[in-house]
N, C-alpha and C positions, 0 to 999 in steps of 0.2 A: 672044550673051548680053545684050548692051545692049538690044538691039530687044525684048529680052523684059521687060527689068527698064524699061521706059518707057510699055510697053503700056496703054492706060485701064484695061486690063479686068484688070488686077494683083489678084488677093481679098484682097490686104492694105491697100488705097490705103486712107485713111479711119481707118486705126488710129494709136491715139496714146497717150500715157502708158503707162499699166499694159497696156493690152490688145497696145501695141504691141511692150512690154518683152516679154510671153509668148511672142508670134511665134518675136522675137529670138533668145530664149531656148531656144525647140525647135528654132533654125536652127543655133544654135551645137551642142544633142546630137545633130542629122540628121548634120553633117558629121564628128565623133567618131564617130558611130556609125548608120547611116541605117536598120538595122531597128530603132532604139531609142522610134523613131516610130511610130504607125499607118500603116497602108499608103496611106489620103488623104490624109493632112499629107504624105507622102513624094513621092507622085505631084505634087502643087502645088511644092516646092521644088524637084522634077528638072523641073520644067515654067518656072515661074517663077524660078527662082534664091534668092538673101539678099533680106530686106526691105532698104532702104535709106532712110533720115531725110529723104529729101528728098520723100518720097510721102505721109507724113502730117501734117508741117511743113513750114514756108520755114526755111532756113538760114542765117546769114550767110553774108555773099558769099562767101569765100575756100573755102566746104564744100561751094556749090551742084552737085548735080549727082556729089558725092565718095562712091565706093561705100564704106558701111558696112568701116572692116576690125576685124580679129580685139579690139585692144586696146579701140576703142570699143565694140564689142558689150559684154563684160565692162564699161566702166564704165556703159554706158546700161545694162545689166539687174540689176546690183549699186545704180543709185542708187533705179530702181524697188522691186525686194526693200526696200532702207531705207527707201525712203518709205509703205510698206506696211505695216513693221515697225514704223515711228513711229505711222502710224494708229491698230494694232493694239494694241500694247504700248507705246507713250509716255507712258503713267500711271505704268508698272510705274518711270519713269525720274526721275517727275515732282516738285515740288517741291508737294505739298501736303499737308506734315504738319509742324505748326509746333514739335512738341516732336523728334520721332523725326529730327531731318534725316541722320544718319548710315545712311539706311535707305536713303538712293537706288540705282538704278541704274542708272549712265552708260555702262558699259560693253555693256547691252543695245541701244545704238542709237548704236556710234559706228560711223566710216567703218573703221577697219580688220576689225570684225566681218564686212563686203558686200565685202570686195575692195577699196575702190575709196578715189582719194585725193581732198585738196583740190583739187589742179590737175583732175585726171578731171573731178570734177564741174563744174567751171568751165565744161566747155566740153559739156556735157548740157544741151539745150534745157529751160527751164522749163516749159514746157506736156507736157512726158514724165514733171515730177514731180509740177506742181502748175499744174493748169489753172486754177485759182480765186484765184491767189497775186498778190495787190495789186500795183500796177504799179511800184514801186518793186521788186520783184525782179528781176533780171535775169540769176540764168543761174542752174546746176543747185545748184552750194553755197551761194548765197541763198536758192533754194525748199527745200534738205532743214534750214540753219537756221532758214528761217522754219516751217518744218513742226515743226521741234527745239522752236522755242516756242512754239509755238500748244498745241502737244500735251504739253509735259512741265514747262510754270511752274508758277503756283498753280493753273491751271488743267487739269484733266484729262478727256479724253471717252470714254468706250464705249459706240459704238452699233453695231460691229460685229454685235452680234446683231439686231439690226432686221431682220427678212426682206425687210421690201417696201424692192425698191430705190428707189420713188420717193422712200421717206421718208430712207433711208440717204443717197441721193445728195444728199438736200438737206442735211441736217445737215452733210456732210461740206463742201458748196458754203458754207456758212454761216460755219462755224467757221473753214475755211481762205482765206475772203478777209476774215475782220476783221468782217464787216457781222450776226455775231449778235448787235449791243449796239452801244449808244451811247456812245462816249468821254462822261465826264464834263467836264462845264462848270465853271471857274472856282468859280462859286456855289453849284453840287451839290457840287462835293465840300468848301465849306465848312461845307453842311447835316449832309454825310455827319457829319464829324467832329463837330459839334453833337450829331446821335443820340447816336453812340458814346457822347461825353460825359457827356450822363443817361441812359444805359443804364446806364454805369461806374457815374457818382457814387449812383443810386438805389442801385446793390447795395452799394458802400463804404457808406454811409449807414446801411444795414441792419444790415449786419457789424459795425458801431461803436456801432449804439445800443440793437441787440436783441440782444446777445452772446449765443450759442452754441446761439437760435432756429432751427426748421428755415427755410428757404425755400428751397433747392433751386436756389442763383443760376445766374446765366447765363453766369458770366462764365468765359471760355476759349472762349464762342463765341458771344460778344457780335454779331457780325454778325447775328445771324440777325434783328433789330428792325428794321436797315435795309431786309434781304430782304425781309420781310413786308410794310413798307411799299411797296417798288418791284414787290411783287405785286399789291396794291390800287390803285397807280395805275395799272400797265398794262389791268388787269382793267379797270377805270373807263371805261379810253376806248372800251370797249366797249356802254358804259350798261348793266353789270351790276349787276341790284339788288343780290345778298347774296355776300356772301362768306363764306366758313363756315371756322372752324377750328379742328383737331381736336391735343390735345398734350398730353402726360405733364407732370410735373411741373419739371424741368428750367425755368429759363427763366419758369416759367409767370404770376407775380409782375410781370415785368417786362415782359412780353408783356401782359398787362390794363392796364399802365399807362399806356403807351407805343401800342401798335396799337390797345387797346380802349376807351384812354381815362381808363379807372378813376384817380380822382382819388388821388394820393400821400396823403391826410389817411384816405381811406377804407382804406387796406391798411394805415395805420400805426396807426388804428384798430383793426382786428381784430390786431394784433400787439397793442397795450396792451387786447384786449378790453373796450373804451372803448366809451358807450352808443351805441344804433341810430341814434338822431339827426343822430348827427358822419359817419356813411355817408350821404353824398348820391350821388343820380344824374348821371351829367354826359353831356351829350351822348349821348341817349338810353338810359342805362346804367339797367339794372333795377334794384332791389333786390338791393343784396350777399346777403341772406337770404331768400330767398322761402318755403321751407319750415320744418317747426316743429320738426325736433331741427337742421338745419341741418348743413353741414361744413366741416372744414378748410380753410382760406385758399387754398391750393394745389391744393384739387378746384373751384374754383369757376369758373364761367363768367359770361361778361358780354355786353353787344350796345353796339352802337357806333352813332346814324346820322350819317353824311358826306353834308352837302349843299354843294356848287359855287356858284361863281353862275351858272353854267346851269339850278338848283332841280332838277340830275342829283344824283337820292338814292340810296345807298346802303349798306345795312346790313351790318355785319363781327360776326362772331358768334364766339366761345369758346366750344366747349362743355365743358358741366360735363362733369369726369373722373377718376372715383375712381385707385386706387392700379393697379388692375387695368390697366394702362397702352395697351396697343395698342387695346385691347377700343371703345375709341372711335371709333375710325379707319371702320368701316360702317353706325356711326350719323349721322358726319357726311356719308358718301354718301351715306343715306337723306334728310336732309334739304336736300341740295344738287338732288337729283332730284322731292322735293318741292315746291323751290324754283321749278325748272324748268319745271314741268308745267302745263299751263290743262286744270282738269277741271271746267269749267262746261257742257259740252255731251256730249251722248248719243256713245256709242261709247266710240275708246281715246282718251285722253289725248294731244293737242297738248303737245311738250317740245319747248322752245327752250334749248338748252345755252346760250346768253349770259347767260341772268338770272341764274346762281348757277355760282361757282367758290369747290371744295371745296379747302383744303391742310392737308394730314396731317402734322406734327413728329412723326419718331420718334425713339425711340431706337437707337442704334448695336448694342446689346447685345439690344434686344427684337427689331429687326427680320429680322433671322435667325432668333432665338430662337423669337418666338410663330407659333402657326400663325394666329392669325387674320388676319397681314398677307397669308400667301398667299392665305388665303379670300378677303380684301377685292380683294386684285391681281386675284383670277380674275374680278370681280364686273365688272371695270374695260370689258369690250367686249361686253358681255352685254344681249340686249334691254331687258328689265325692270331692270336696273341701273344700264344705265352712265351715266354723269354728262357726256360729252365730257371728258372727261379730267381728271386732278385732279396739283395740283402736293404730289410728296412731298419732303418735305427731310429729311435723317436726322442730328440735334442729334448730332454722332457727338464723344465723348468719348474714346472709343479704348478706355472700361472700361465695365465693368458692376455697379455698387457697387462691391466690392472683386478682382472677376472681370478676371483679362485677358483680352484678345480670344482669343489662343491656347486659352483654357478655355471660349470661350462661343460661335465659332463653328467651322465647320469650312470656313469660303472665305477667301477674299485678303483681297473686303470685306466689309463689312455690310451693301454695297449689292444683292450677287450674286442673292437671291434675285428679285428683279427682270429679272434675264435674262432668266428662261424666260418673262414675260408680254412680252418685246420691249420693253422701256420703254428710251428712252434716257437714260443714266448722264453724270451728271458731276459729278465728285471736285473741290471747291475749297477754297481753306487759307484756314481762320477767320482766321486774320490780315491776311488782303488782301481789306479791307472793298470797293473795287470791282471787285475778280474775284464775290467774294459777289453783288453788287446785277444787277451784265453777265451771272449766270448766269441768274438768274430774270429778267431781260428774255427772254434765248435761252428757257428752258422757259413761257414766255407764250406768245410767237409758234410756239412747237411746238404748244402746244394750240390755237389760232386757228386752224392751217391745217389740222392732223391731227386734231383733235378725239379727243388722245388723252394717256394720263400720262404726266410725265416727273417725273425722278427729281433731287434734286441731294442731295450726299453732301457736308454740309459742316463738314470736320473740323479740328478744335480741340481742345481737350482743359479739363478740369474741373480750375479753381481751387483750388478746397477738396476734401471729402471727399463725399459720396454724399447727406449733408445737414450742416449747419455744425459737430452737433455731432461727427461725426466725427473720427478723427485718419487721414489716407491714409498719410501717411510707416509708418505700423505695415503695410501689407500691399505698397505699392510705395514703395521708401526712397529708390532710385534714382530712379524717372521725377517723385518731389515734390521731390528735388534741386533737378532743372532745371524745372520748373514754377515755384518760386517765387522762379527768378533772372527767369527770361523776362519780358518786359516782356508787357503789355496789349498790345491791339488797338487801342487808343485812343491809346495811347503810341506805339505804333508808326508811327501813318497821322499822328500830329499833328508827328514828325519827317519823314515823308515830306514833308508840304506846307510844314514848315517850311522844308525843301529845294528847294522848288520855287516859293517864295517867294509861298505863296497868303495864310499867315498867320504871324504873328511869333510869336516865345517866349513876349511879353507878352499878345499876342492867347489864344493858346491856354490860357494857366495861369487869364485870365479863364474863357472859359467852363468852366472848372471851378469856380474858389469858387463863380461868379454859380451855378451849381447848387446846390451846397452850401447856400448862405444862402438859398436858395429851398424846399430840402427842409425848411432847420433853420426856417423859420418855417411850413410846412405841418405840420411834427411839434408845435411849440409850441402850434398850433390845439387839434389833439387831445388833449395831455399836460397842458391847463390843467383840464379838466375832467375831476375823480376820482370823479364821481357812480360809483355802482352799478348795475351792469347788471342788469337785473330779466329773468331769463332764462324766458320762455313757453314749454314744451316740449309742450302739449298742440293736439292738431290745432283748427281754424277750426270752427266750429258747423257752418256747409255741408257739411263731410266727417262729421263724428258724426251728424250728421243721417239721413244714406241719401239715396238715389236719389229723385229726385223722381215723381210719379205720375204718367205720361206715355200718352197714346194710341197702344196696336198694331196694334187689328184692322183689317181690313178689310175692305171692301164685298164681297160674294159676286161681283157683278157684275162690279167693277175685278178681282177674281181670277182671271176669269173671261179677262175680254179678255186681261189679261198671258199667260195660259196661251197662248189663241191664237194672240198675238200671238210668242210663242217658238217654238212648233210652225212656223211660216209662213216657211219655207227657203226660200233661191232659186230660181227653175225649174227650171233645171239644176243645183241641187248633188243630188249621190245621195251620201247617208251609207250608211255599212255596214248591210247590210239587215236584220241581225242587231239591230243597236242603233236604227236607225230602227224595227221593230216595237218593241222597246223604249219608246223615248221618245211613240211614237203613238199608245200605251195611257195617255198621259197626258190627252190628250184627254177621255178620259171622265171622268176625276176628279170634275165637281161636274154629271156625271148622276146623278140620283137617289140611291142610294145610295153613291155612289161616294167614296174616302178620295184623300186625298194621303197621298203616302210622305215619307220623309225627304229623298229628291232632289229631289224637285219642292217642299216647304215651303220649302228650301233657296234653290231658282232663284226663287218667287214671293218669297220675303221678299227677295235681290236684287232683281230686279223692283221692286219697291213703293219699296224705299229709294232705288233712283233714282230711279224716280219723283219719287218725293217732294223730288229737288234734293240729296240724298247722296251723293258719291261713290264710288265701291269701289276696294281694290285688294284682291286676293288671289292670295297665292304659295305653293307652298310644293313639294317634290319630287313632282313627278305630279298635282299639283292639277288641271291643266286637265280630264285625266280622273277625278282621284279612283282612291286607290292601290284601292280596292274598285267601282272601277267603276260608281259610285251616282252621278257628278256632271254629266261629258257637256256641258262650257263649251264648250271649242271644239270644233268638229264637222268630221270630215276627208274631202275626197271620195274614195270611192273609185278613182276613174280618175284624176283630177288629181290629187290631194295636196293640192286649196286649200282653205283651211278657212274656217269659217262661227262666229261668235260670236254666235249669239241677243240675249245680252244687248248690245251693242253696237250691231246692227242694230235694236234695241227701240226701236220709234215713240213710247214714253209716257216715255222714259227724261228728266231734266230736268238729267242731271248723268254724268259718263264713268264706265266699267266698265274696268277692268284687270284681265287674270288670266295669270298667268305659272308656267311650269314654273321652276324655281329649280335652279341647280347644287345636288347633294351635297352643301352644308352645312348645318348649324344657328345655329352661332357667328353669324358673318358675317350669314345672313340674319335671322336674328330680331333682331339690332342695325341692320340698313337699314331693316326695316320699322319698329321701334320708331322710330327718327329719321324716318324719311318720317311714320308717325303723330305725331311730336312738332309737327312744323312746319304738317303740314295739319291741324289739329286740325277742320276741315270733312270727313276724309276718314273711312271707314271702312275701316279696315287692318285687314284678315285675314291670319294666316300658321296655314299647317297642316303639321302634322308629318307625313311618311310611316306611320309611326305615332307612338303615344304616347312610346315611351320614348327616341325620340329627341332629344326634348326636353331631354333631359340631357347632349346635345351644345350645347347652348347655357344652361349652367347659369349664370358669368358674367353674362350678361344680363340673368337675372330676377333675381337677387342684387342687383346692385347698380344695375341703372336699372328695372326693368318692376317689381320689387318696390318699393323703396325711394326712386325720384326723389321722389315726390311729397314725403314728408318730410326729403329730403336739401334740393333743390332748389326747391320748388313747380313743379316741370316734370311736366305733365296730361300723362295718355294715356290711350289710350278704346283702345289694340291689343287683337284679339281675335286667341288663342291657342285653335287648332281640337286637339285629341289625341287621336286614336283610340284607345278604350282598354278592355281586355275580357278575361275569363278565359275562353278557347274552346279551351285544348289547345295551344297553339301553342309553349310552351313558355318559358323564361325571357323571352328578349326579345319584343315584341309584343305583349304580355298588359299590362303596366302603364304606363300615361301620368304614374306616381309622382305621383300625389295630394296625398297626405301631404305631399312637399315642397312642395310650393303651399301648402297647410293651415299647416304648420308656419310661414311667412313670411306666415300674413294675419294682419295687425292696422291699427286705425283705418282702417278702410276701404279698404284700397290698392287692393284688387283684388274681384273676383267670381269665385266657382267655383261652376261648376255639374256636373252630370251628369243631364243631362233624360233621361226614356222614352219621348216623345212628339213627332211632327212640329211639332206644332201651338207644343209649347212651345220645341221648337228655334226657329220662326218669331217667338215673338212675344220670346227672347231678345235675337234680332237686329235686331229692330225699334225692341225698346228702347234695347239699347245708342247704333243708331243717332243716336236722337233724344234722348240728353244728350251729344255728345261735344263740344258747345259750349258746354256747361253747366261750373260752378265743381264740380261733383262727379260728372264724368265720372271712370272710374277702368279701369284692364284688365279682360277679361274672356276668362277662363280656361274652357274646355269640354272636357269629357270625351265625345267623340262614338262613337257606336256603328260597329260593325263587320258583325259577322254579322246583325244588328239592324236594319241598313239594309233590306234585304228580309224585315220582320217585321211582317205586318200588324197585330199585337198595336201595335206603334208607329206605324202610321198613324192618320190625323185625320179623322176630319168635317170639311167643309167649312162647318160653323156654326161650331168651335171657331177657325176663323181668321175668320172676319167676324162674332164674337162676343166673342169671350175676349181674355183675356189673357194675361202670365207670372204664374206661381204656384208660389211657393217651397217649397212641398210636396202631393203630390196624392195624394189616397184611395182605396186600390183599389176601383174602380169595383164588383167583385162582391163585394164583405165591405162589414162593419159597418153592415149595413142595421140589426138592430137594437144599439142602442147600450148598452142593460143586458146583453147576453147574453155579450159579447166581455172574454174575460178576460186573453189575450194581447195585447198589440199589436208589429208588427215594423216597425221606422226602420230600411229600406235605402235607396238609392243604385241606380240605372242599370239594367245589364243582368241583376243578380239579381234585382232588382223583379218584370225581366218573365219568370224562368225561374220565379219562386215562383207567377206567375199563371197559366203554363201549367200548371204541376202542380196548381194547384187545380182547372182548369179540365176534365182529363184525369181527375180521381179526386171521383167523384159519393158525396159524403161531407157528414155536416153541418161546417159552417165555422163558423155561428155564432157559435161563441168566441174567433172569431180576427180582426184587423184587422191591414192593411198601409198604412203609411204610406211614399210615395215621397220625400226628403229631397231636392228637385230643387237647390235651392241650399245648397250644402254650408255658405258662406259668401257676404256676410254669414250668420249660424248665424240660422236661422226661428223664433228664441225663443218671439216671442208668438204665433206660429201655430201651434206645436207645442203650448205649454201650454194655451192656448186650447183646441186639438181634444180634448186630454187629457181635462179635465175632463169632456166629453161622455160619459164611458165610466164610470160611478159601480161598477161592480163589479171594474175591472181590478187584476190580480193581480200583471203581471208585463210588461214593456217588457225587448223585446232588438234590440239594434242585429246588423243580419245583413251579411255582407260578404264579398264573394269572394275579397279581397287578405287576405297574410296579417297577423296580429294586430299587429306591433311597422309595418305599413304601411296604405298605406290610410285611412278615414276615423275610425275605432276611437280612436286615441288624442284626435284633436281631438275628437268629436266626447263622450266621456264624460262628461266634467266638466262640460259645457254641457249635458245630455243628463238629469246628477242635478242641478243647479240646478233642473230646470221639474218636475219627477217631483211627481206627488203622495205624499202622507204613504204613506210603509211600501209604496212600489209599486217593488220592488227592479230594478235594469239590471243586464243580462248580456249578455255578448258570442259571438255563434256565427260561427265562420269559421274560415279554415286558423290552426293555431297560431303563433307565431313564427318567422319564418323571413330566413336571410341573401340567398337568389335569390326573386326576385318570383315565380316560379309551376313546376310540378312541370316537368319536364325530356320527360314522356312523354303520351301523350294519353291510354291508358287510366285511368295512376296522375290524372290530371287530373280523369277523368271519377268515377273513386271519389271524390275528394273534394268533388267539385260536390256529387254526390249524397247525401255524408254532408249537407254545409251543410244541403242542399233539405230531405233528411228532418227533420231533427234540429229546424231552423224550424218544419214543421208537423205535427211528433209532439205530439200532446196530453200531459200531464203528468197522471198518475194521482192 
């Protein structure tokens, strides 16, 4: 037996720790039971014999060469099982909850649970528990203690779920030899305590002199100032321009003052709503008000720049953040990938993850709660999205307003939903400010190597109520007991160092007045001057203005080569033969008589705009193809699978093309693109809906930022919002791109809606928007695009009306109102009824004479003086009805009436023909659909006896 258990060729030599444990472990139920095994493990143990310790480690002397027996087996595979179990579950054990401590669990990771005792483990080689265990361990009961507290102090980790083991093994290498973080120095941890200090004293400050004020303090997890910081310096060494950050209200006060800068006189300001004046910029800090209704103190954002003496600069950004709380978190992706991106040359977009690092504050209660964190999580390894990783931290209070956790999630944490994206987790206690700071150095160096997110979950718990004026004791009576014995965070680390003898009693109660008398004389700045606030609520002239008169069209010729030059595929790529006929009928467009369609107006006005040094991106679910097969971006070989982007390979292009299939959402993505369009305000950001009505999956969005920034915040956007939108029988969903809500939220300029008929005017839409989005009255622009309409030459173009023309906010049917005294009717529709009333006239050889159709391409801004204007042209008209295929209480109908009798000449009465009132957007059936298109159609051009 010896000669066998000595042999090189042993298939266990080389095993060690945990792997060697399992051996072990199937040798000890082989000899209990030898069919209890598979029949190859069986055969290797009757061939080979026991493993023995001496073949995967050196032993000390006195064991060298000592066959494994019965007792040692049990405690070498008992100390492995614990040290696996600690891995696993020494959070569940751990000490990071600074109010709840009674919630431990020690008995999940002690030695009598494995079998095995103190003495056992003593004599358990450390490299079988813990190969990465600092040299000052030395045998098996030091490495399962020192694994006891790596894994279950303030500090807790799960990365168990991490699939790829390069990643897991390193994390696991990391945390269990000490070298995730730098021991603090002497002088860091007397800055530490500094923070703390005015973090504290700003929020006491506030509680004492703005009594029962909202601000939403920080305090119960007061770390999180220091964290932020120790995120921006490590980022820094990177020569990271921006660093972006995204966060609820919580904290958010003390976070603009502290990380962003925002001077204590300006936030104490807007609490005694004291004049604009007393708000100055500091160190690169905007305008506390940049927009004209403005908002709450706690929605607002700020910009920071940090220059070095290296003249290494650095931007830290806050973004603005209504109530809607997580709903920011894909906007700040958006602009972090913005950040990232060099779109100055033809093709895709050069993205260097080091220029910008994204961190997302959430809350404990949202973060499980909203869907949009998952949306954003999924966003996180995705082509077109991901950012190389972004740092989330979860402000975890342990409540949710007056909610307990037990009510508001259904997992252990708050952190869980992060599992399934593989993020690594680690749970630290707000009250141990340098476990806080050591974690976000470890989730730094994770994103540096893995270019990917990590998670920290750092929990404390809330001082006061949900906002100050609250009372908590009324809905948790118990856990405010012990909240408001509990000492501070600050109180705490300033007895620790008192202990440790970094700084005196005297020392530390100074840096508190010295704050105090620092706040009390930045507040006295403010408080001396009781002038009157002269509040401006109306928009800048620039925005009541409109749009500037800007050049669209373009050359026959330049229209001409871009065509060709898209048509001109690689030698050997072969697209599907079906869609290459297709696309190579495009070719002919500007022979002779030859029209563009909506696809190809689409690609040339692409085209043109890069040209012209614009960038593009556009995403949206199936966009690359286009959910109607009209668009044909990227082009697939059919033998390879390799694909081909025309526009990318475009030789005239002066600026990058980006076009991406988007996950499933709405939410999520219409908040990336909006923040990617915030930040490149050079770029033109397109998102398209699958269809129209989807759009109402990302309702949030245009509510409170694509509606409303501009007058919340002065934060520009020029996002164009594509929605396919049409009454074709398809039933409730798919039929309406909800107009009406668009409609219903334009005022002062926010936004543009259109619904064009024509290629020509889709192309010169895009052109325009293009070419103000760096203008002061760039604004969104909203499109209602065609469907079945796509393939309707009635909405093709001449190729004079693109190297001629312009956009034109209403357009006349081309075969009516030739004579102008004759026409007694006239009809103001929208879109795809325009063009169904044209082919019915066009079908029925009848005098029209008396009738005129007006196409209302811009819904909004409303085409007042164009409309009045054409009006008067008609000196006999009797009667204007606005025609519509959505029903009456939808659609454009209500906005558009009141606007509609304003311009009307004297005693020339408005009526309304369309479906009647209805609660579902369009009939359920396609014949019951088709009856009532046809009632509309006729009912429009039945003459009136």
């Amino acid at each position: 037996m010896s000669s066998k258990e000595n042999s090189p060729e042993k298939p266990w030599q080389g095993f060690y720790g945990p792997n060697l444990g399992v051996v072990i472990e199937l040798y000890e139920q082989y000899t209990e039971d030898p069919n209890s095994v598979d029949e190859e493990t069986r055969a290797h143990f009757e061939k080979w014999g026991p493993p023995s310790l001496e073949e995967s480690v050196s032993l000390s002397k006195d064991r060298v060469n000592q066959e494994i027996g019965s007792d040692m087996i049990n405690a070498v595979v008992g100390a492995v099982k614990l040290a696996d179990f600690i891995r696993a579950k020494g959070h569940l054990a751990s000490d990071i909850q600074p109010i709840w401590k009674t919630h431990k669990n020690d008995d999940l990771i002690s030695y009598e649970r494995f079998n095995v005792t103190e003495e056992q483990l003593k004599n358990v080689p450390v490299d079988y528990i813990c190969p990465q265990a600092p040299t000052h361990v030395k045998n098996g009961l030091q490495a399962i203690e020192h694994l006891r507290n790596v894994y279950s102090k303030t500090m807790a980790f799960e990365f168990g779920h991490v699939q790829d083991e390069t990643e897991r093994n390193w994390l696991r290498d990391k945390v269990e030899s000490g070298t995730f973080a730098d021991a603090l120095s002497t002088e860091e941890k007397r800055g530490l305590l500094e923070r703390l200090t005015s973090v504290e004293g700003f929020e006491k400050f506030i509680h004492r002199t703005f009594v029962g004020q909202k601000r939403f303090s920080i305090e119960g997890v007061d770390s999180l100032v220091p964290m932020l910081d120790m995120a921006i310096n490590e980022v820094r060494k990177e020569k990271t321009d921006h660093v972006m950050i995204g966060m609820a209200h919580r904290g958010r006060l003390n976070v603009l003052a502290h990380t962003l800068g925002k001077p204590f006189k300006a936030i104490f300001a807007e609490f005694l709503q004291a004049p604009n004046k007393l708000i100055a910029p500091s160190e690169g800090l905007g305008e506390t008000y940049s927009g004209w209704t403005g908002d709450v103190k706690y929605h607002l954002g700020a910009d920071r720049q940090i220059v070095d003496d290296e003249r290494s600069e650095t931007i830290v950004s806050l973004a603005n953040n209504p109530s809607h709380l997580e709903f920011v978190s894909p906007i700040v992706e958006g602009y972090a990938r913005a950040a990232q991106e060099d779109r100055s040359k033809r093709g895709e977009p050069t993205q260097d993850s080091r220029r910008a690092y994204s961190i997302l504050i959430h809350g404990d209660a949202a973060f499980p709660g909203q869907g949009i964190v998952t949306e954003t999580l999924n966003l996180s390894r995705l082509n077109g999205y991901q950012v190389g990783g972004s740092l989330h931290i979860i402000a975890n209070n342990n409540i949710g307003y007056t909610t307990e956790a037990y009510d508001s999630r259904s997992t252990t944490y708050a952190s869980d939903p992060a599992k399934g994206f593989e993020i690594p987790i680690l749970h630290v206690n707000a009250d141990d400010p340098e476990a806080c700071v050591k974690a976000i150095q470890f989730a730094v160096e994770y994103r540096r190597k893995f270019k990917k997110d990590f998670l920290v979950d750092l929990i404390g718990y809330r001082r006061f109520g949900h906002n100050e004026g609250d009372e908590p004791a009324v809905t948790q009576p118990e856990l405010y007991t012990m909240i408001r014995k509990h000492p501070t965070a600050r109180a705490l680390y300033a007895e620790q160092l008192q202990a440790e003898n970094v700084l005196t009693k005297d020392e530390v109660k100074k840096l508190d007045t010295d704050m105090y008398d620092y706040l009390l004389e930045e507040y006295n700045k403010v408080n001396a001057d009781k002038a009157e606030r002269n509040y401006e609520l109306s928009p800048p002239d620039f925005i009541v203005d409109g749009l500037p008169k800007v050049k669209t069209n373009v050359e026959k010729d330049k229209l001409q080569s871009f065509n060709e030059q898209l048509l001109d595929w690689p030698e050997r790529f072969n697209p599907n033969e079906k869609l290459k006929k297709i696309l190579q009928r495009r070719a002919n467009a500007f022979d002779g008589d030859g029209s563009v369609d909506w696809g190809l107006a689409e690609v040339l006005a692409f085209a043109s705009i890069i040209h012209d040094g614009t960038p593009i991106r556009l995403s949206g679910q199936d966009t690359e193809r286009g959910t109607f097969a009209h668009r044909h971006l990227v082009l697939h070989d059919r033998e390879t699978n390799e694909t081909h982007t025309p526009l990318q390979a475009f030789e005239d292009a002066n600026a990058s093309f980006a076009v991406y299939n988007s996950p499933l959402s709405e939410q999520a993505c219409v908040g990336f693109e909006y923040g990617y369009n915030v930040f490149s305000k050079e770029t033109l950001v397109l998102w398209e809906a699958q269809f129209g009505d989807f759009v109402n999956g990302a309702q949030v969005m245009f509510d409170q930022w694509v509606s409303a920034g501009r007058a919340k915040w002065g934060q520009k956007s020029g996002l164009v919002v594509l929605l396919p939108h049409g009454y074709e029988g398809a039933g409730p969903e798919h039929s309406s791109g909800r107009v009406e809500r668009f409609l219903n939220s334009a005022a002062e300029n926010n936004w543009t809606i259109a619904n064009c008929t024509s290629a020509a005017q889709y192309f010169h839409i895009l052109r325009r928007q293009a070419k103000i989005l760096q203008k002061n009255t760039v604004r969104p622009l909203i499109i209602m695009t065609p469907k079945s309409l796509l393939r309707n030459q009635n909405i093709a173009s001449t190729t004079a009306e693109f190297a001629e023309g312009e956009f034109k906010p209403i357009l006349e049917e081309p075969i009516l109102g030739k004579d102008r005294q004759a026409v007694k009717r006239i009809i103001l529709t929208s879109g795809k009824l325009a063009i169904e009333l044209q082919d019915h006239i066009k079908k029925n050889d009848e005098d029209w004479s008396w009738l005129h159709i007006i196409r209302v391409e811009e819904l909004y801004p409303f085409p007042r003086r164009a409309i009045r204007e054409l009006l008067k042209e008609f000196p006999n008209l009797e009667e204007v009805k606005w025609v519509q295929e959505e029903p009456k209480n939808m659609g454009a109908w209500s906005f558009m009436e009141p606007r509609i009798l304003e311009i009307l000449p004297k005693d020339v009465p408005l009526s309304y023909i369309g479906r009647t009132f209805r609660s579902s957007p369009a009939e359920g059936v396609s014949n019951a659909h088709k009856v009532e298109q046809k009632r509309i159609i006729t009912e429009s051009l039945t003459r009136k006896n």
